[in-house]
N, C-alpha and C positions, 0 to 999 in steps of 0.2 A: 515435322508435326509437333505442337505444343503438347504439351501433358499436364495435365491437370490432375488431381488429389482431392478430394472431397472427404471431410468430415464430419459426420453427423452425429449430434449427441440429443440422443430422443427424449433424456431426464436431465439434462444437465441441473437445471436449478436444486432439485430433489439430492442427485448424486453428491452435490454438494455441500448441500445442510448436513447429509450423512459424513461424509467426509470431516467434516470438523464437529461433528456430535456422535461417534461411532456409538454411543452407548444406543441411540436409537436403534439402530437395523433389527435390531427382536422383535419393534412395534408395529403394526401395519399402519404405514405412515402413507400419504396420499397430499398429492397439489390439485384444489379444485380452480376450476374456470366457471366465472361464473356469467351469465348473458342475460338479459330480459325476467330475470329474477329465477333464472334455472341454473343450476349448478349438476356439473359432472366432473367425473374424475379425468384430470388430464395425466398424471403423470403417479403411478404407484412405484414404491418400493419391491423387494424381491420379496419382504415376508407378507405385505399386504397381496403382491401376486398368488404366492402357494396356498393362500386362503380363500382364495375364488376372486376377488378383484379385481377388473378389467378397466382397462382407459374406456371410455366413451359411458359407463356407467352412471345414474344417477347418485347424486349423495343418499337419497332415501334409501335405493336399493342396497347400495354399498353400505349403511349402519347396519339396516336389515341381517345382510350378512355376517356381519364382521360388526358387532356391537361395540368393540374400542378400538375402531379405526380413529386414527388422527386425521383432522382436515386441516391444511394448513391451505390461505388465498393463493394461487400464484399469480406473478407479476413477473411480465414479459419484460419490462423496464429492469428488473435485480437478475432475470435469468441474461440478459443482452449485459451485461455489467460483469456476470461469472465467463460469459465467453472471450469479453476482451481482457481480464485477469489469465485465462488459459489463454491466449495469442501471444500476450507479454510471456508467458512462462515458454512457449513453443518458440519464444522470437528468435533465442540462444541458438537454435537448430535448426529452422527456416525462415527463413525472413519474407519473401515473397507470397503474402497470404491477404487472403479476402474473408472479410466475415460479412456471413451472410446472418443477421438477427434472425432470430434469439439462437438457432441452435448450428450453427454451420463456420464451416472453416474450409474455405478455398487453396489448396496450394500448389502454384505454379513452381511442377520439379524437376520442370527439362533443365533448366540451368543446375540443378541441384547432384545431376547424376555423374557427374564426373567427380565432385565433392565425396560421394558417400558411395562409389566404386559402384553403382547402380539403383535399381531404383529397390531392391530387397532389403539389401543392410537400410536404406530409407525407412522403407516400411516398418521394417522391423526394431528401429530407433526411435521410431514415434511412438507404434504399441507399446512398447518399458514406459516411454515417460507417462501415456496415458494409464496404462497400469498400476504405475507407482501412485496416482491420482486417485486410484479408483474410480472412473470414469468409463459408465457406460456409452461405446461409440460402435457407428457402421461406415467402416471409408471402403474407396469408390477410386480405381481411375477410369478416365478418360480422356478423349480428344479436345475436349472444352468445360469449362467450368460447369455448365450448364448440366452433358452430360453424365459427368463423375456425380453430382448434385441427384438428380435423376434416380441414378443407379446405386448410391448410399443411403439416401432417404426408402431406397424403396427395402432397403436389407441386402442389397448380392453384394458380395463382397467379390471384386472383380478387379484382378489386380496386374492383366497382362496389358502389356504394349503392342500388343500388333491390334491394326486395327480393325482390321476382318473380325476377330475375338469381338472388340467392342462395339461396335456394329451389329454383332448377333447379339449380342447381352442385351441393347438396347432393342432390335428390333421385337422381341418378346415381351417388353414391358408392357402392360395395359396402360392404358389412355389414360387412368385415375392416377398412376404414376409418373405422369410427364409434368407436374406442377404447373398446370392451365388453370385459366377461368375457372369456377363450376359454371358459368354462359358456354363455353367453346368446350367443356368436357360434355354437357349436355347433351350440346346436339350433333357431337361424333357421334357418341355410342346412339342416340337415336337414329344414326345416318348409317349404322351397321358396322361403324370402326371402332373394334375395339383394343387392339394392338397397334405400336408406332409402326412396324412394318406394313402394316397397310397403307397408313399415311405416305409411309414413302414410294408405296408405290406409283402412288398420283403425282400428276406435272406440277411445279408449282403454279402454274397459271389456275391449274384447276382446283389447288387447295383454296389459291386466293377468290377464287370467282367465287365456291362453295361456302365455305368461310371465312373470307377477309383478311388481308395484307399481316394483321399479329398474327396468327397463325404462321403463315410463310415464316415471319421472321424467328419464331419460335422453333421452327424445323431447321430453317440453317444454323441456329445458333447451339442446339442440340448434335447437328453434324459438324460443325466445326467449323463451320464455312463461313461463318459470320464474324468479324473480332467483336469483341465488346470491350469498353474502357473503362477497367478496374481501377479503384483507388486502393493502393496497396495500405495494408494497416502497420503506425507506424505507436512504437511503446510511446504512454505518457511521461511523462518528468514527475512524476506523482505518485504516490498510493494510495488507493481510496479501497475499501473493501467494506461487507457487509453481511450479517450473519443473523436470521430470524430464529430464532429458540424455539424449538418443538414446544417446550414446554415455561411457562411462564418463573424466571429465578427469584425471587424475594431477598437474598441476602447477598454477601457480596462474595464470600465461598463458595456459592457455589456458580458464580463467574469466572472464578480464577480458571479451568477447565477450555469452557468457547476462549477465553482473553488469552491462556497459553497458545490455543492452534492458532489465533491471528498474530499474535506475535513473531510466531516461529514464521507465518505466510510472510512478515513483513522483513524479516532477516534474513531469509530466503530471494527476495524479492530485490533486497538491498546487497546480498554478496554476488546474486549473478552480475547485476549491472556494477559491481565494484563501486558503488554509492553510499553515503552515507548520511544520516538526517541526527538534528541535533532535538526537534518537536516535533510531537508524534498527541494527536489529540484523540481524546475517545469518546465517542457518545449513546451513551445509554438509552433508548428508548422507551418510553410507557405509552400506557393503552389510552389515558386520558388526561395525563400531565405533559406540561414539555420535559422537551428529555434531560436527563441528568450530564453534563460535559465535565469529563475531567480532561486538563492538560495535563499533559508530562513536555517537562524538558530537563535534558541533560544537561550540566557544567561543558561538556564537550561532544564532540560528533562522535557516533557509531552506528553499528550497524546491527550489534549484538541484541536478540530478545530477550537476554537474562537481565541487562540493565534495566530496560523498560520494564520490566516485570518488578524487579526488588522496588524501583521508582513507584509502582503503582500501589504495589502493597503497602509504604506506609503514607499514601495519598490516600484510603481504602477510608481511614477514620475522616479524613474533612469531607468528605463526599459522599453523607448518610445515601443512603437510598429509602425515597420518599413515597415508593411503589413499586409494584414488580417489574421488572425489565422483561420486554416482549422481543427484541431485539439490540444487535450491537454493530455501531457503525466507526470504524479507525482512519484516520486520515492522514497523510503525512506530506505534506504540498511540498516542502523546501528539501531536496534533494543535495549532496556537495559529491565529488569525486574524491573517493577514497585515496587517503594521502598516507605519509609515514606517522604521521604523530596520530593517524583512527585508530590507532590499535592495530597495525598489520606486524608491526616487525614483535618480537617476545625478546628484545633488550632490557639490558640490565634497568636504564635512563625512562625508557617508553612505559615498561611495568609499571614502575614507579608513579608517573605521571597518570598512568590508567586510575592508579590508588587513591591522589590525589583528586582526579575530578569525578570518581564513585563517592570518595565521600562527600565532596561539594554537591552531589546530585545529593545525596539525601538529604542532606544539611536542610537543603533548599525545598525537597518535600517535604520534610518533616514541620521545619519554621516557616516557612515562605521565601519567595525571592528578595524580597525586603531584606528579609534578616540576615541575609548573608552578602559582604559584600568586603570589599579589600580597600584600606585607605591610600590616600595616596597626595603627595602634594601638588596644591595649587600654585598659580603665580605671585599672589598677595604675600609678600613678605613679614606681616608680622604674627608673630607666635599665638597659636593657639586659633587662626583665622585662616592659617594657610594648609588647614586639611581639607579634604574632602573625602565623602563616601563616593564610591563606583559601584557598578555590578560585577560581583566576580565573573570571573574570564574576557571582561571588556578592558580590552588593548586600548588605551590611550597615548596619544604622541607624546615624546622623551623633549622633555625639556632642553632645550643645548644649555649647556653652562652653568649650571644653577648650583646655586649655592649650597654645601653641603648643612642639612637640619637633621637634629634629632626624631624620630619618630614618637618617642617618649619625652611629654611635655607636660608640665605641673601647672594646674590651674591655678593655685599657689605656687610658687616661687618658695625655693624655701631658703633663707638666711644661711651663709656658710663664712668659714675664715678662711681669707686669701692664702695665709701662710701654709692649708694644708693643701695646695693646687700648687700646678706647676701649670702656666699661659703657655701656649701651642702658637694658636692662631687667632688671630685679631688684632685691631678692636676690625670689627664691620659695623657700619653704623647703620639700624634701621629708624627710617623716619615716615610717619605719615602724612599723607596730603592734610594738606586744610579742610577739604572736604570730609573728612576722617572724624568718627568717635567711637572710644575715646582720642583724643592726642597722644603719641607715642613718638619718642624722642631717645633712643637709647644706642650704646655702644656693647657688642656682646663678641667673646671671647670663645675660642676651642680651648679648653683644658683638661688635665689626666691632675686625677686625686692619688693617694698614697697606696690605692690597692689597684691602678693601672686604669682604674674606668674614666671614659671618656664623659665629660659635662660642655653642658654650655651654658656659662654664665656673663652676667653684667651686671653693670654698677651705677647703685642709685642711692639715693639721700644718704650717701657716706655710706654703703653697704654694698655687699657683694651679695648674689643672689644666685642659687643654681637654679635654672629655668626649665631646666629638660636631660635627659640620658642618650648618647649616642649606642646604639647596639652593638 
């Protein structure tokens, strides 16, 4: 027999806003639905409940009551978005899961029970994690996806394996609770069935005669007798996340607050899968502007929310904010596998290097990526033509054999006496093409002066000239 797992989370979108805004839960906070120009409460909080607040309520009635209830839109599209962010989080634990939109989580755990020494220590591994969530849930076994589904959404919490047990649980559900039509819930209960065990008692020939072939198939697929063909859900390569603001922020203090708890989701997110991202984008949303985007990127890959954070805060001044922020959406598309140089080992070599590409990251918030960037030489051999800017931390290919140049080179040239030089290495003769200006026709020398430093110079209208400093 298959064993199925069902999870149902009746607030999820709400439990969630709370969860990264806890200062709200004191406020009677509500998610409406709105239809045909009527709005009711779909989903309240625990302190908008203990003040009389009920789901199916109107908005009128619920101000009525409760005169500083919050109304916040909901949107089945951001609640279906917080359920595949908890599947990626649940993936670490079970793998074999179905989401059912917006509020459900399928999980097939017959393969699971030899993993986790039964199906209890399971249970009871999942509640921590949801708990530690703070997520309001009803789970549910069964024989089929269908059934567990059924018997969570309707509140039993039903947690045995034999199947006689599940079979009676079900057979007691009313007809409102077996997830039909309201067509085919209709005209059972006008037909005097109001419990699944009466359904079952009838042949299927006679459910389908009375009511029609989906019916049948919705009876066996509730007993188990039907397979159905799940697409199991598998993590993205991505993080995308998304958080509407109770209340409208105007400054950018008092962002810092919602942008810590996404960061921390997004370092959480990145140590489970041992992943690391180098850009990480944010965007700001307003009521009647487009939204404000800030980039961040790091000198180097990590995983850490404290970089991104110092990063942001002194990005904080180029990125006025131009109206209130209503919401905030973070992205991070390019994913890498956590290596030895992301910061995992605490070596003496790796610290160091951590040190180096923090400061390059602010460097680069602070000035721009423009402003910072490491020289490096070209192929054009003559002086003063063969540098070029790069981006810091871009790897370019090593030249084979190149000739050794100074880094430091004088735009001027400045006059010196032979006799106080000692000649190393040369002459090397550089010349430029005919297509070249200006003309450049010279012989240039390695040499060490009287206090050991290394020059290079050459020789022109009877003069010697020091051109540049070797390091």
């Amino acid at each position: 027999m298959k064993l199925w797992l069902y999870l149902h989370f009746p607030r999820l979108l709400l439990d969630n806003i709370e969860r990264l805004q806890p200062h709200i839960r004191r406020l009677p906070v509500t998610l409406v639905y709105q239809e045909q120009q009527k709005e009711w409460l779909l989903q309240c909080n625990d302190t908008a409940l203990s003040l009389g607040l009920e789901r199916g309520q109107s908005t009128v009635l619920a101000h009525t009551l409760v005169t500083n209830t919050v109304f916040m839109p909901y949107s089945e599209e951001k609640e279906s978005r917080v359920l595949m962010r908890l599947a990626e989080r649940l993936y670490l634990s079970v793998d074999k899961q179905v989401l059912f939109k917006p509020q459900g989580i399928a999980i097939q755990v017959d393969s699971l029970l030899k993993l986790y020494q039964g199906i209890h220590p399971l249970i009871t591994h999942l509640k921590e994690e949801l708990g530690a969530l703070g997520m309001s849930y009803q789970l549910s076994l069964g024989f089929s996806a269908r059934s567990a589904q059924c018997l969570a959404c309707a509140g039993i919490e039903q947690l045995s394996t034999d199947r006689c047990v599940i079979e009676h649980e079900l057979g007691h559900l009313p007809i409102k609770q077996l997830l039909l039509t309201p067509k085919t819930e209709k005209r059972l209960v006008n037909s005097g069935i109001h419990q699944l065990k009466q359904l079952w008692s009838l042949s299927a020939a006679d459910i389908g005669k009375r009511f029609g072939s989906g019916l049948v198939d919705d009876i066996q697929r509730l007993k188990g007798n039907e397979s159905q063909a799940f697409e199991f859900f598998r993590p993205r390569d991505a993080f995308i996340t998304q958080l509407d603001l109770v209340t409208e922020i105007q400054h950018w203090q008092g962002m810092l607050f919602p942008l810590k708890r996404l960061l921390q989701e997004l370092e959480q997110f990145l140590y489970q899968r041992q992943k690391v991202v180098r850009q990480l984008t944010i965007e700001l949303q307003h009521r009647d502007i487009e939204p404000t985007t800030v980039p961040l990127k790091l000198a180097a890959d990590s995983w850490r929310a404290s970089e991104f954070l110092n990063l942001l805060q002194l990005q904080m001044n180029r990125h006025p904010l131009n109206a209130p922020v209503i919401a905030i959406e973070m992205r991070a598309h390019e994913l890498f596998a956590l290596t030895r140089d992301s910061g995992s080992l605490l070596t003496k070599g790796v610290a160091h290097q951590q040190t180096v590409t923090e400061l390059i990251s602010r460097l680069q918030a602070r000035l721009g990526e423009k402003a910072v960037y490491s020289p490096q030489l070209s192929s054009d051999p003559r002086p003063l033509l063969n540098e070029q800017r790069v981006a810091q931390m871009t790897a370019l290919p090593a030249q084979q054999d190149a000739p050794r140049r100074p880094l430091w080179l004088f735009t001027d040239p400045d006059v010196v006496k032979i006799e106080d030089w000692q000649l190393l290495e040369g002459p090397e003769r550089i010349q430029s093409g005919w297509w070249s200006s200006p003309e450049m026709k010279r012989d240039y020398w390695l040499a060490q002066d009287k206090q050991q430093r290394l020059g290079w110079l050459y020789f022109e209208d009877g003069c010697w000239f020091l051109q540049g400093w070797f390091s």
